[in-house]
C-alpha positions as CSV (number, residue, x, y, z in Angstrom):
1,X,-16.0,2.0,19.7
2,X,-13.8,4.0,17.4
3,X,-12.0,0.9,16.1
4,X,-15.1,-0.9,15.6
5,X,-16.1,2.3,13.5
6,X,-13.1,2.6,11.4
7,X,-12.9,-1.4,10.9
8,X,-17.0,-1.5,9.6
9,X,-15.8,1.4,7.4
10,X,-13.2,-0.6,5.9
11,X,-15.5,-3.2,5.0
12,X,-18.0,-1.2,3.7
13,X,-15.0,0.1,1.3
14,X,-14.0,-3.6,0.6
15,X,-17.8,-4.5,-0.1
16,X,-18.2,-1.2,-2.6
17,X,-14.8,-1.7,-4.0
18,X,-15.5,-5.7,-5.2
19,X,-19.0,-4.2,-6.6
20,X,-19.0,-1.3,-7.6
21,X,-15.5,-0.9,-8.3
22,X,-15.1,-4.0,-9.9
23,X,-18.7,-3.8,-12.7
24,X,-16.6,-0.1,-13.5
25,X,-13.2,-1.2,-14.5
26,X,-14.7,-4.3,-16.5
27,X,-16.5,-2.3,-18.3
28,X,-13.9,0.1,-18.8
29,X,-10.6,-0.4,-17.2
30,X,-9.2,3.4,-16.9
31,X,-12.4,4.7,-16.2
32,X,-13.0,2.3,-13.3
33,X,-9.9,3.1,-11.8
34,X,-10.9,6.6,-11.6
35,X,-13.8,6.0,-10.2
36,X,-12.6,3.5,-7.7
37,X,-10.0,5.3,-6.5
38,X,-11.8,9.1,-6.5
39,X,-15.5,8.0,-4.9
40,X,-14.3,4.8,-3.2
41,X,-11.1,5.4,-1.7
42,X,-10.2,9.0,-1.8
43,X,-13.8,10.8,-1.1
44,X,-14.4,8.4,1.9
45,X,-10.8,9.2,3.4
46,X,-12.1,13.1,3.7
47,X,-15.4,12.5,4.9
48,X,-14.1,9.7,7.5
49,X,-11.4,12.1,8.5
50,X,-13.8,15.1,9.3
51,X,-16.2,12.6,11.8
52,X,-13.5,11.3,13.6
53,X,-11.5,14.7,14.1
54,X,-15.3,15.5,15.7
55,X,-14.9,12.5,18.0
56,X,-11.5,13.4,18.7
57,X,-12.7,17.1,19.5
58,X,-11.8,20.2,17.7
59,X,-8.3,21.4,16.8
60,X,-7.4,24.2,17.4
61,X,-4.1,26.4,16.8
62,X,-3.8,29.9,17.4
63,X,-7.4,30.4,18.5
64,X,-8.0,29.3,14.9
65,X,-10.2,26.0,13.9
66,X,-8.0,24.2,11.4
67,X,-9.5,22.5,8.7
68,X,-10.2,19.1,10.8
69,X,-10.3,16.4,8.0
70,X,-7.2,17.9,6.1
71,X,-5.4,18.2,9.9
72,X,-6.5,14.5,10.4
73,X,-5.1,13.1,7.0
74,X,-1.8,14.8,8.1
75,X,-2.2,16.8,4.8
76,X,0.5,19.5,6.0
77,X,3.9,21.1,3.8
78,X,7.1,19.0,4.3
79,X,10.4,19.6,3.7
80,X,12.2,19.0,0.2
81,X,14.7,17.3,2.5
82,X,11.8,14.6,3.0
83,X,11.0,14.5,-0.5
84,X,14.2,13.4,-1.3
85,X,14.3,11.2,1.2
86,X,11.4,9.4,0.0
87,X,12.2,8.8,-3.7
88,X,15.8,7.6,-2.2
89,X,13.2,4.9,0.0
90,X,11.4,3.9,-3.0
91,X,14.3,2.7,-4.8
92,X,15.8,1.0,-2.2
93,X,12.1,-0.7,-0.8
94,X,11.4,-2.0,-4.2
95,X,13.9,-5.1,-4.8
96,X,12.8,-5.8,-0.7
97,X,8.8,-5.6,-1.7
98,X,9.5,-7.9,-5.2
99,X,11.4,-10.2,-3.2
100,X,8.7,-10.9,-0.4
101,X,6.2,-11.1,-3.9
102,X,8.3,-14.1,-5.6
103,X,8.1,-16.1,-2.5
104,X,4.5,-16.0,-2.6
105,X,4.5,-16.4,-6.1
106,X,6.9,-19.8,-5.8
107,X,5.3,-21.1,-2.6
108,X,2.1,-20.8,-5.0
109,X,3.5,-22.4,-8.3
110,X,4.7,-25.5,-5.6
111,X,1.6,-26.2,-4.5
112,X,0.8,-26.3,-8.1
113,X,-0.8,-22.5,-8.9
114,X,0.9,-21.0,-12.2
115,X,-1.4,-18.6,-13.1
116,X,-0.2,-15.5,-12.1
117,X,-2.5,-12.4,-12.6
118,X,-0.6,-10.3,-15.6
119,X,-0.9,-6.7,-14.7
120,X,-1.6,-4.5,-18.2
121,X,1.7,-2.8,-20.0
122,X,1.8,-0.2,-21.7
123,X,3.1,-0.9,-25.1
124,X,3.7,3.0,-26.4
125,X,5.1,6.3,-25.1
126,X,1.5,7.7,-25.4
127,X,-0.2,4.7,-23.3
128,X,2.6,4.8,-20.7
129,X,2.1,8.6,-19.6
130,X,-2.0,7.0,-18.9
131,X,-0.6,4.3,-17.1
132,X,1.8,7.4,-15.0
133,X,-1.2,8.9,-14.4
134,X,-3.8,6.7,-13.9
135,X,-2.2,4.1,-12.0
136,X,0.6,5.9,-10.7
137,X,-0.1,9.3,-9.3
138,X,-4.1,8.8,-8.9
139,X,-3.5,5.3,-6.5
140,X,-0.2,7.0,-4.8
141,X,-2.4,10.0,-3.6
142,X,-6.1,8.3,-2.7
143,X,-4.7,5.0,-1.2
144,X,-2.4,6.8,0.9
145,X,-4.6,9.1,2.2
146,X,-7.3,6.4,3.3
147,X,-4.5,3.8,4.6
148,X,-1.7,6.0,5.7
149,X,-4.1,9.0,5.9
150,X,-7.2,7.9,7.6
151,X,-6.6,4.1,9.2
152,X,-3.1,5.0,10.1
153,X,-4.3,8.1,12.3
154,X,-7.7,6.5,13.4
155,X,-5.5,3.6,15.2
156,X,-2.8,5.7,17.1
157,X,-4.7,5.6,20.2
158,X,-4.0,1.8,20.1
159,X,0.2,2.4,20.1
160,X,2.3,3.5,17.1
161,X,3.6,0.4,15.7
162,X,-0.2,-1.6,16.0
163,X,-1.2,1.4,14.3
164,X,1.7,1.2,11.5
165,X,1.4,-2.8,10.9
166,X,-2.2,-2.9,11.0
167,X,-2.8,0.1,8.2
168,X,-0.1,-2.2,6.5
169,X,-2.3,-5.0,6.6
170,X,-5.3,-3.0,6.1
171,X,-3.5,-1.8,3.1
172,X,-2.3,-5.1,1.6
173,X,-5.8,-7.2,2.5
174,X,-7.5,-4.5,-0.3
175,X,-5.1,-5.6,-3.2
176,X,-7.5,-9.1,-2.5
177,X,-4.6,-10.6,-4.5
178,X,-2.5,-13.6,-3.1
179,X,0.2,-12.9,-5.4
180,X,0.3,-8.9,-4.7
181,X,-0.8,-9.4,-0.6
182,X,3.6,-9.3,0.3
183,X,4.6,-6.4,-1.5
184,X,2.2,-4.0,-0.3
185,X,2.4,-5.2,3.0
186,X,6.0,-4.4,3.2
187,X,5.5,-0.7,1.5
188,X,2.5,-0.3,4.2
189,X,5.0,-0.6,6.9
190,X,7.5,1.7,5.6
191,X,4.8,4.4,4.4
192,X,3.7,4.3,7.8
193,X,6.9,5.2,9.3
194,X,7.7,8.0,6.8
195,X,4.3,9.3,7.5
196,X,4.8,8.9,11.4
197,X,8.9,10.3,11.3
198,X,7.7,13.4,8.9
199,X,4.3,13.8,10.1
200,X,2.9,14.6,6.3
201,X,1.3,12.2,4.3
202,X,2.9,13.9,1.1
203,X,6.2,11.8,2.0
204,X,4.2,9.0,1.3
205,X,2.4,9.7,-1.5
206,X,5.6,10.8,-3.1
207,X,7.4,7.6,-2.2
208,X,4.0,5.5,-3.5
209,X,3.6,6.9,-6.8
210,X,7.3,6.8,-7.3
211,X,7.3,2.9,-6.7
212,X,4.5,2.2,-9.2
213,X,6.0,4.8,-11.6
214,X,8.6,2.0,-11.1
215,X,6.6,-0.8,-11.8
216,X,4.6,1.0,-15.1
217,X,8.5,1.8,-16.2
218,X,9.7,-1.4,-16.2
219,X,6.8,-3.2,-17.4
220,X,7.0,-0.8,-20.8
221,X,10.3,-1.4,-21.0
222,X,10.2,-4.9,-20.8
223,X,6.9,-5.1,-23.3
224,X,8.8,-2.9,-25.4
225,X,12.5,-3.5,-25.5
226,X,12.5,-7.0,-23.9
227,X,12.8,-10.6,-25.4
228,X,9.5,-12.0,-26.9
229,X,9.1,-14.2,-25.0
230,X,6.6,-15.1,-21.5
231,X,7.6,-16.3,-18.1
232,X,6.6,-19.8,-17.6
233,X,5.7,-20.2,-14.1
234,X,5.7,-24.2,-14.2
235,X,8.9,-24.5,-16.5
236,X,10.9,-22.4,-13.7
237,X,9.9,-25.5,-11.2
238,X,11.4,-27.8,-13.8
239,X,14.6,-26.6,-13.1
240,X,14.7,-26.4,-8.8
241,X,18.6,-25.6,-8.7
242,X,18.2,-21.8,-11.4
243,X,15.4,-21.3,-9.5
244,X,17.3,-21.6,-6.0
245,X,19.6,-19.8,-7.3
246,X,17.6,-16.8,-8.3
247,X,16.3,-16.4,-4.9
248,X,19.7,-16.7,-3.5
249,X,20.7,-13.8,-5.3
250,X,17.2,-11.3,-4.9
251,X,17.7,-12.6,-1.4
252,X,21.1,-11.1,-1.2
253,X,19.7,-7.5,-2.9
254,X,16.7,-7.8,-0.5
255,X,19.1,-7.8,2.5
256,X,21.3,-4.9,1.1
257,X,18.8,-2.9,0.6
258,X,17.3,-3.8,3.6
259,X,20.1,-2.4,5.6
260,X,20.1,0.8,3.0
261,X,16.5,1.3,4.2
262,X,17.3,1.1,8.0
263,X,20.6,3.6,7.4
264,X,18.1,6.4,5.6
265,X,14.9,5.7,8.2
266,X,17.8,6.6,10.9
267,X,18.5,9.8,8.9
268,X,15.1,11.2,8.0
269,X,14.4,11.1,12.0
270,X,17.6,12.8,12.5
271,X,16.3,15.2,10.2
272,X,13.0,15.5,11.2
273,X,14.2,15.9,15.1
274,X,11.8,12.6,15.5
275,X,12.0,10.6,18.8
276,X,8.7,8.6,19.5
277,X,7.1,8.6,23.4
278,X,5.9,5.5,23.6
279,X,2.8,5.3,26.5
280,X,2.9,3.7,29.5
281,X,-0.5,2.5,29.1
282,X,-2.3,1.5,25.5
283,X,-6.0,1.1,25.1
284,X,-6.7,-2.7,23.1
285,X,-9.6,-2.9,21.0
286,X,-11.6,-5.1,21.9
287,X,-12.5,-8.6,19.9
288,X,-16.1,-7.3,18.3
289,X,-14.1,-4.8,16.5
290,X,-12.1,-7.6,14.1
291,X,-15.6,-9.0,13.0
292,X,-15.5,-6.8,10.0
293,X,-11.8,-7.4,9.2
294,X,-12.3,-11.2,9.8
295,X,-15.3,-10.8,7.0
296,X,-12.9,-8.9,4.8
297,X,-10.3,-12.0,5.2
298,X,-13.4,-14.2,4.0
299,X,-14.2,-12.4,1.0
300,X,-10.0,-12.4,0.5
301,X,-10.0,-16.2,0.8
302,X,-13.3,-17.1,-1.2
303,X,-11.7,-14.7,-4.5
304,X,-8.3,-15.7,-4.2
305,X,-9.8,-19.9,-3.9
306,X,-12.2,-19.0,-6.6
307,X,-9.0,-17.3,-8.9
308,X,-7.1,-20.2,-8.4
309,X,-9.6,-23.3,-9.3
310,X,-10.4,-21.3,-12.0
């Protein structure tokens, strides 16, 4: 019943989001993202949070009724220590998330799809503190606390690693980009386990802003400072053996950071005196609940098809 909820939820996001959301940032791009990302993403997480802490029952510490919906969103002080910890995750998750990207991205420009959606650059010092803030800080704190907030607690009854790779895919299935569907499914996973180790959702939103912080940093810099010149998706496929090579060497960076991440996961449980009970005996949701997801797939698949014959 509850995942059947939480899953019709989610596609009443996806529907409001490719509507609503979309007709606002077309007609303004900033001001859409506000919106979308205020009154579709972050206002639902609350009031989704409060009904479901009622289904779950009241919680109670001390003889005193917490707030239920911040409680649920796992909205609680962490340590600096975790902080820390997180920013130290960000850098080393990114070259792994951009890897996992450009395979998608070259299995795409093989089967003959060059055109890569550009993501906006800032082009001054002025536009680039908008872009921190608008599509830094506002998407680190709203999408994490509907995806690792929300979803991430609403499917814990089902075990904690479904619970982790299916808020992932949750998470990366809203992007309803082809080219940007790896990346976020990668940071899903490891948000979820810095959210489930520290048991605050501030880890995560630190560690999410901080990677697209990244992202809008490099992009200036490259807009600004780089070569003029633009990536040609279908002249890199000219020349099979550079680009081999390429991947041979992100591959390499992918897999030392890879073993980074594992080597500071291990620390932030030792920190966080984190060992996971696993239960003998996990509830499956049942089939019915996927029909919203599986529409949310279609509506993925019909963009993404119409994107590319485009």
């Amino acid at each position: 019943m509850k995942s059947l909820l939480s899953n019709t939820l989610y596609l009443a996001l996806a529907v409001l989001f490719l509507t609503f959301g979309a007709y606002f940032q077309m007609r303004d791009i900033f001001t859409g993202l506000i919106i979308t990302e205020l009154l579709i993403i972050a206002l639902p997480a609350f009031i989704f949070a409060e009904v479901f802490s009622d289904l779950d029952g009241k919680i109670k510490e001390g003889g005193r009724k917490l707030l239920n919906a911040f409680n649920y969103l796992r909205l609680k002080k962490t340590t600096f220590e975790n902080i820390k910890k997180a920013i130290v995750i960000t850098f080393i998750t990114y070259p792994i998330a951009v890897f996992f990207n450009l395979i998608i991205i070259y299995i795409m420009g093989y089967l003959g799809y060059y055109n890569v959606p550009q993501v906006p650059m800032a082009t001054d010092t002025t536009e680039l503190f908008y872009y921190l803030l608008i599509l830094a800080l506002l998407p680190g704190v709203c999408e994490e606390l509907l995806f690792r907030g929300f979803f991430l607690r609403a499917n814990e009854e089902y075990g904690y690693r479904y619970s982790i790779f299916y808020s992932a895919i949750l998470f990366a299935l809203f992007h309803f980009n082809i080219y940007n569907f790896a990346g976020p499914l990668i940071l899903g996973i490891v948000y979820g386990y810095v959210t489930r180790i520290t048991r605050s959702v501030w880890p995560a939103i630190i560690a999410h802003t901080a990677n697209n912080a990244i992202a809008a940093s490099l992009g200036f810099l490259v807009t600004v400072y780089g070569p003029e010149t633009s990536v040609d998706l279908e002249s890199i496929f000219q020349d099979p053996v550079s680009m081999i090579i390429e991947l041979s060497m992100l591959a390499v960076v992918a897999l030392i950071a890879f073993l980074l991440l594992k080597s500071i996961i291990k620390s932030l449980r030792k920190s966080n005196d984190y060992i996971e009970v696993v239960a003998t005996k996990i509830e499956k949701p049942s089939i019915l609940s996927y029909v919203p997801i599986a529409i949310t797939v279609g509506f993925f698949i019909i963009i993404n098809y119409m994107y590319l014959m485009s």
